[in-house]
N, C-alpha and C positions, 0 to 999 in steps of 0.2 A: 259625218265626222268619223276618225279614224277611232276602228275597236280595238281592244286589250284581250289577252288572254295570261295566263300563267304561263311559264313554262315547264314544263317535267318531261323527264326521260321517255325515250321514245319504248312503244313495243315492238320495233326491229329494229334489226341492224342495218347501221348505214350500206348502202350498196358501195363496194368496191371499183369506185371509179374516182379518175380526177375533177370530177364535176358534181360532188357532191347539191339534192337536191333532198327536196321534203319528199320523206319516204313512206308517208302513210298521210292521207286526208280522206276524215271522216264524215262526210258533208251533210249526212242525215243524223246526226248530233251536234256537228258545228264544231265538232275539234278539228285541231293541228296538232299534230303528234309528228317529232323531231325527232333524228337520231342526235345519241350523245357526239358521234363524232361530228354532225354539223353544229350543234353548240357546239362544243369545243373547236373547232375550225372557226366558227365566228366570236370566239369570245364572248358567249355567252353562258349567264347563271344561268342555275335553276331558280331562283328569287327574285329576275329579271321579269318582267314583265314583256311581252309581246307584242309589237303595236303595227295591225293589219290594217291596211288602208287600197280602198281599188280604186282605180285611176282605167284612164282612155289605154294606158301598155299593159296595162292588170292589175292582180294582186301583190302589192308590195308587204313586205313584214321589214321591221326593227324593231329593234331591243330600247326599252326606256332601263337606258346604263347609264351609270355616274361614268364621265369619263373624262372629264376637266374641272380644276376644282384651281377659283382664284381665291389665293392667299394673301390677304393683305395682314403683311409681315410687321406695318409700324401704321400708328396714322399720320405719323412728323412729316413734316417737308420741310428743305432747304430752304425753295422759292416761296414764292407770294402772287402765284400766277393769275391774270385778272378772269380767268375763264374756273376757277376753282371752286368749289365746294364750302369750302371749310371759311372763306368770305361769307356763309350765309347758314349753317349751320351753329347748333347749340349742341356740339361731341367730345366727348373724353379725347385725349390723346394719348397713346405709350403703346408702347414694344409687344410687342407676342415674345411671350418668354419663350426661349427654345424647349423647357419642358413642353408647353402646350404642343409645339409645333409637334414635337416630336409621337405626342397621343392623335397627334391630327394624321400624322403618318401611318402611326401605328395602325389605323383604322381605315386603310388603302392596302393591309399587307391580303388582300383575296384577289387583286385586282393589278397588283404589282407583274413584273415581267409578262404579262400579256403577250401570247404568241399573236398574237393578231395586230393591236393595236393599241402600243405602247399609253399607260395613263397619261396624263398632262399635270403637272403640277405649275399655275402659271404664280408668280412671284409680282405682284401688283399692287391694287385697288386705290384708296384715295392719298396715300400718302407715296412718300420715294422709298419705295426696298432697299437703297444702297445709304440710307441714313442709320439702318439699325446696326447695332455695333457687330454682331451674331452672323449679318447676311452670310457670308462664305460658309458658313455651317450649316448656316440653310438647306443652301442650293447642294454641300455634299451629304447631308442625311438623304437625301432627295434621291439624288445620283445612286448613294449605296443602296437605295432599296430600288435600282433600275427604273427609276420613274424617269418621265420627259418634264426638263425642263425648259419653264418661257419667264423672260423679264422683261417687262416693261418698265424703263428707266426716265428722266430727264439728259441722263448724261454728263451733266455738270459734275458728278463723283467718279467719273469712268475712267481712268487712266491706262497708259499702255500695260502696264504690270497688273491690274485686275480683268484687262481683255484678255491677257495670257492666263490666267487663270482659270477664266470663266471655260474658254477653252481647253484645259485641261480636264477640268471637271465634266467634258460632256454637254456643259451646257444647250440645250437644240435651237433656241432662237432667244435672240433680241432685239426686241423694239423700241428705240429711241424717239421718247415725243419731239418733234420738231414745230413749233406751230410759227413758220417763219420761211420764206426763201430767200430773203434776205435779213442784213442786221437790223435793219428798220422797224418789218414785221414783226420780227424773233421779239425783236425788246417791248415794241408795243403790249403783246399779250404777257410775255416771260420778266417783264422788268427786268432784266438781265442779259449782259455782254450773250451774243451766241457762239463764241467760238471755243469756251469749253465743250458744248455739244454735238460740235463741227469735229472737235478735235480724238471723241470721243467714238462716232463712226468712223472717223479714218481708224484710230486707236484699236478696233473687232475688224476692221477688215484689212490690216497689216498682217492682226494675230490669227487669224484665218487665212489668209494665205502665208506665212510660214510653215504655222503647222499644218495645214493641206488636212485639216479635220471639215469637217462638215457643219458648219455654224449659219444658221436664214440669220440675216438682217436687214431689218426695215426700218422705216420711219414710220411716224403716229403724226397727223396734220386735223388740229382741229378749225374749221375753218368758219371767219365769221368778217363782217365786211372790211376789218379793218386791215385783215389780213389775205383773204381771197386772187389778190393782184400777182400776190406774191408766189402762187400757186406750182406755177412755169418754174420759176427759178428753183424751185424745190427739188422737182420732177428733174429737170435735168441736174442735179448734184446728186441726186439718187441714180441715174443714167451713168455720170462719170463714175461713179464708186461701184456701181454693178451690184447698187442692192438685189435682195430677192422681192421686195414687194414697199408699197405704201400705201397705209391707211387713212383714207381721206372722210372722216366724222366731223359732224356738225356739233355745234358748241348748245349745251342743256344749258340756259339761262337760271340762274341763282340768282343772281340779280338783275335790278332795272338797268345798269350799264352795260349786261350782256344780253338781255332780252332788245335793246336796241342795235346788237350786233347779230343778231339771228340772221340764217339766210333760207329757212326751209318751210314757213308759213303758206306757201300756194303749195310745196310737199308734202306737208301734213294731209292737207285740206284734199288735194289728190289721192293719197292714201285710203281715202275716206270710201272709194269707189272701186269696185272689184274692174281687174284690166280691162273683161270684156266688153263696159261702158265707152271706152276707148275707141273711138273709128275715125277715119281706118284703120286696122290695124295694119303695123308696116311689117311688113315680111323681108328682108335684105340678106342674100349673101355679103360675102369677105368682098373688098374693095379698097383699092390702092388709097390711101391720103397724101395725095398732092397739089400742086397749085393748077391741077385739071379740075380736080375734085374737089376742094375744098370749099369752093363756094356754093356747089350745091347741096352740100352734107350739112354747112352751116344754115343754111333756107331749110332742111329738114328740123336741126334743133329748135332752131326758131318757132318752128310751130309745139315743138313738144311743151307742156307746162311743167314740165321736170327734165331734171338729166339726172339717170338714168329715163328714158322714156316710160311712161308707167307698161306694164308689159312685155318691158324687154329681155329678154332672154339671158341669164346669169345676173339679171338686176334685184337689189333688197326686195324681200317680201314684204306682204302687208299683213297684217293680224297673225304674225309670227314669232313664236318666242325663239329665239335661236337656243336660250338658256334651256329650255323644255328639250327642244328638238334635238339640241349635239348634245345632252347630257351634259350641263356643267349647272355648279353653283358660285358660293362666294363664301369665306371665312374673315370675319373681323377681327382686327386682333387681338379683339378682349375673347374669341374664342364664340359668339355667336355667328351662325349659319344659317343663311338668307338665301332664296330660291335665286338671286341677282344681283349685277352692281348697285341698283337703281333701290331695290330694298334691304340695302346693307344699312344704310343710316336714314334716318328724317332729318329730311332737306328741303328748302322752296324750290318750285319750278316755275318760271311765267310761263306757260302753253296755252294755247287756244285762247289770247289775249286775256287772259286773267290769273291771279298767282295760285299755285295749288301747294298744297302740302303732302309731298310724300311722304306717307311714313315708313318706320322700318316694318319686316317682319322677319320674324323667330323662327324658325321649321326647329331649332336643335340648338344644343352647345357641346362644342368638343373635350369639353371635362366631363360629360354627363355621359355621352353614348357615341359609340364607334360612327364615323363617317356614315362607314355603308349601310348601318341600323337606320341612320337618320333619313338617308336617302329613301330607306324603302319604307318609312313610315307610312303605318294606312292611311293618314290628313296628310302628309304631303304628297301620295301618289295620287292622291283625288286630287288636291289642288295641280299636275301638273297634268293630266288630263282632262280639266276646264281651260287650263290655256294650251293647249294642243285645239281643242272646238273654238277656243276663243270668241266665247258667246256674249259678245262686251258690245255696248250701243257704240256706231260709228262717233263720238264724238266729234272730233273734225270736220263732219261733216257742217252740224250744225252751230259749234262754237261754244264759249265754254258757258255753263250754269251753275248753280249752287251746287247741285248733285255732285256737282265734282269738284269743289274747292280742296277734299282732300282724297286721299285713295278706298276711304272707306266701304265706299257704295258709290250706284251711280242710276239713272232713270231705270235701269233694267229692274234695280233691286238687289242688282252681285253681291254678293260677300264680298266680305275684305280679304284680298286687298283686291279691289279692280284694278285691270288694267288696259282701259279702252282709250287711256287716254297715254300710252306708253312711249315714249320717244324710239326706243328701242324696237319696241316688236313693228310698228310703222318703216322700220328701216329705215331711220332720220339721223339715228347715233347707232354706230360701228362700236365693237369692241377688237383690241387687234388679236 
């Protein structure tokens, strides 16, 4: 498992080159000792932690830094979408007042203008951002203290005059959930006409190409059998509009009518199995897809028990936190702060054929203590290097039991909250 160290100033000076490197290793006491100018060339605290891990290339290090923090700005929605949450939850709803927002900022101001690598403030979680009366204040407190901004929207509130906007503001990316490539699909899960949302990605990439600013837009596909068909048609509407990307997530069951729309049950359960079990392993260069190729590419998937193939190269990890590993957390908008989306609120899950209960957990609240206090708290840097070793029982493997009806514990004996049975860190559910 990867180790931690502190970090502190180094006892020399960085050496005078454009390649900066670690300038002193003490190997008969087991420090790393850094110059100030390579933290600072990487963006690194001194209150950062250090996280060394050796591998078959070597010794890798990175920083466990806060460096994305999802804001859920409201919990209200519009819609009434069948794949949601709040169908199966018992949660408060209302606004993040822009005081709190503005304390939530306030405690990002060490981390702001980063010569390295701009913070993220992404603008989400379970309800619509563009329902709170406030948004456009939001996203400019954001912008004046140089932070990067991401929205994930529906669409349905996105007009040509607030794409102009958004781009004015700097905005860096947004994501439109689309769970549809056609009207059919769209309505099935959205209960709703799709072409406010249609109209809403042309609406950002009009006002991105006038303005000739720099704005990523995507689509968010969550994909479940009723909609899966649909898939193609999507793909290419995102092709004619010359998105930058599309995220294709699997739907978290909340309830029985979407636990019957699951499609990642033999992914799980594969999940369950380090790649190397895998044989043979397939090794493939770049190759044409055409109708020379294509029917033998399709005889390859067929045998894979996943797509992505387990082991494939740029494919989800397994027993991964990505929240751990890129530095991000979650703010609710009552002001409590969660290691994740998935422990922002208690919510049911069907997984591993039987209902579980997640609960929330607390790490902090943004009226009590600055962002970055929170982050480096001594219990929650220990809880975030348990799930870096992610020393949690395969679940999937063998299917679901008592032990795990909620997140409390699990056969191992974990502390709460386990998480062996995580949609997420399995690479089953994407965040965009």
């Amino acid at each position: 498992m990867p180790s931690t160290v502190g970090l502190r100033p180094a006892h020399l000076d960085a050496p005078k080159t454009d390649h900066p490197r670690i300038s002193y290793l003490a190997a008969s006491r087991g420090d790393i000792t850094l110059s100030v100018r390579l933290l600072t060339q990487a963006g690194l605290d001194a209150g950062d932690e250090l996280i060394c891990k050796a591998g078959p290339d070597g010794l890798r290090l990175t920083a466990d830094t806060l460096r994305k923090v999802y804001v859920e700005v409201t919990g209200a929605c519009n819609l009434a979408c069948a794949t949601c949450i709040r169908h199966a939850w018992d949660e408060p709803l209302g606004h993040m007042p822009l005081a709190r927002y503005t304390r939530l900022l306030d405690g990002l101001s060490a981390v702001a203008h980063s010569p390295v690598q701009p913070f993220t403030v992404s603008l989400s979680g379970f309800g619509e951002p563009l329902v709170h009366p406030e948004f456009l204040a939001f996203v400019g407190l954001a912008r004046a203290r140089g932070l990067r901004v991401e929205i994930i929207t529906n669409g349905t509130l996105l007009d040509a005059a607030l794409a102009r906007e958004l781009i004015a503001l700097g905005v860096a990316q947004v994501t439109v959930s689309m769970d549809g490539g056609d009207e059919a699909a769209y309505a099935a899960i959205r209960g709703h006409d799709r072409e406010p949302a249609v109209a809403a990605v042309a609406a950002l990439v009009e006002a991105r190409r006038r303005a000739r600013r720099r704005l990523e837009i995507g689509l968010a596909f969550v994909a479940t059998r009723r909609n899966i068909d649909s898939l193609p048609g999507l793909l290419a509407l995102a092709h004619d509009w010359d998105l930058d990307f599309v995220s294709v997530s699997n739907v978290v069951p909340h309830t029985a009518e979407m636990a019957a729309e699951m499609l990642w049950g033999g992914a799980a359960w594969a999940a369950s199995f380090p790649d190397t079990r895998w044989r043979p392993r397939l090794e493939m260069g770049r190759i044409d897809l055409d109708e020379r190729t294509r029917p033998a590419l399709a005889a390859l998937w067929d045998r894979a028990p996943t797509w992505p193939p387990p082991g494939a190269e740029g494919g989800p990890q397994r027993n991964h936190c990505r929240f751990v590993h890129e530095g991000m957390l979650a703010v609710a908008w009552d002001g409590r702060v969660a290691p994740c989306l998935s422990l922002l609120h208690t919510h049911p899950e069907h997984v591993n054929s039987h209902w579980k209960t997640i609960k929330s957990h607390t790490v902090g609240h943004i009226d009590e203590r600055p962002l970055l206090d929170i982050w480096r708290d001594a219990a929650y840097r220990d809880f975030r290097r348990r799930l870096r070793a992610f020393d949690f029982p395969a679940c999937f493997a063998c299917g679901g039991c008592p032990d795990t009806d909620t997140n409390d514990t699990d056969c191992y004996g974990s502390s709460f909250p386990s998480c062996g049975e995580c949609l997420w860190a399995q690479g089953i559910v994407l965040c965009p």
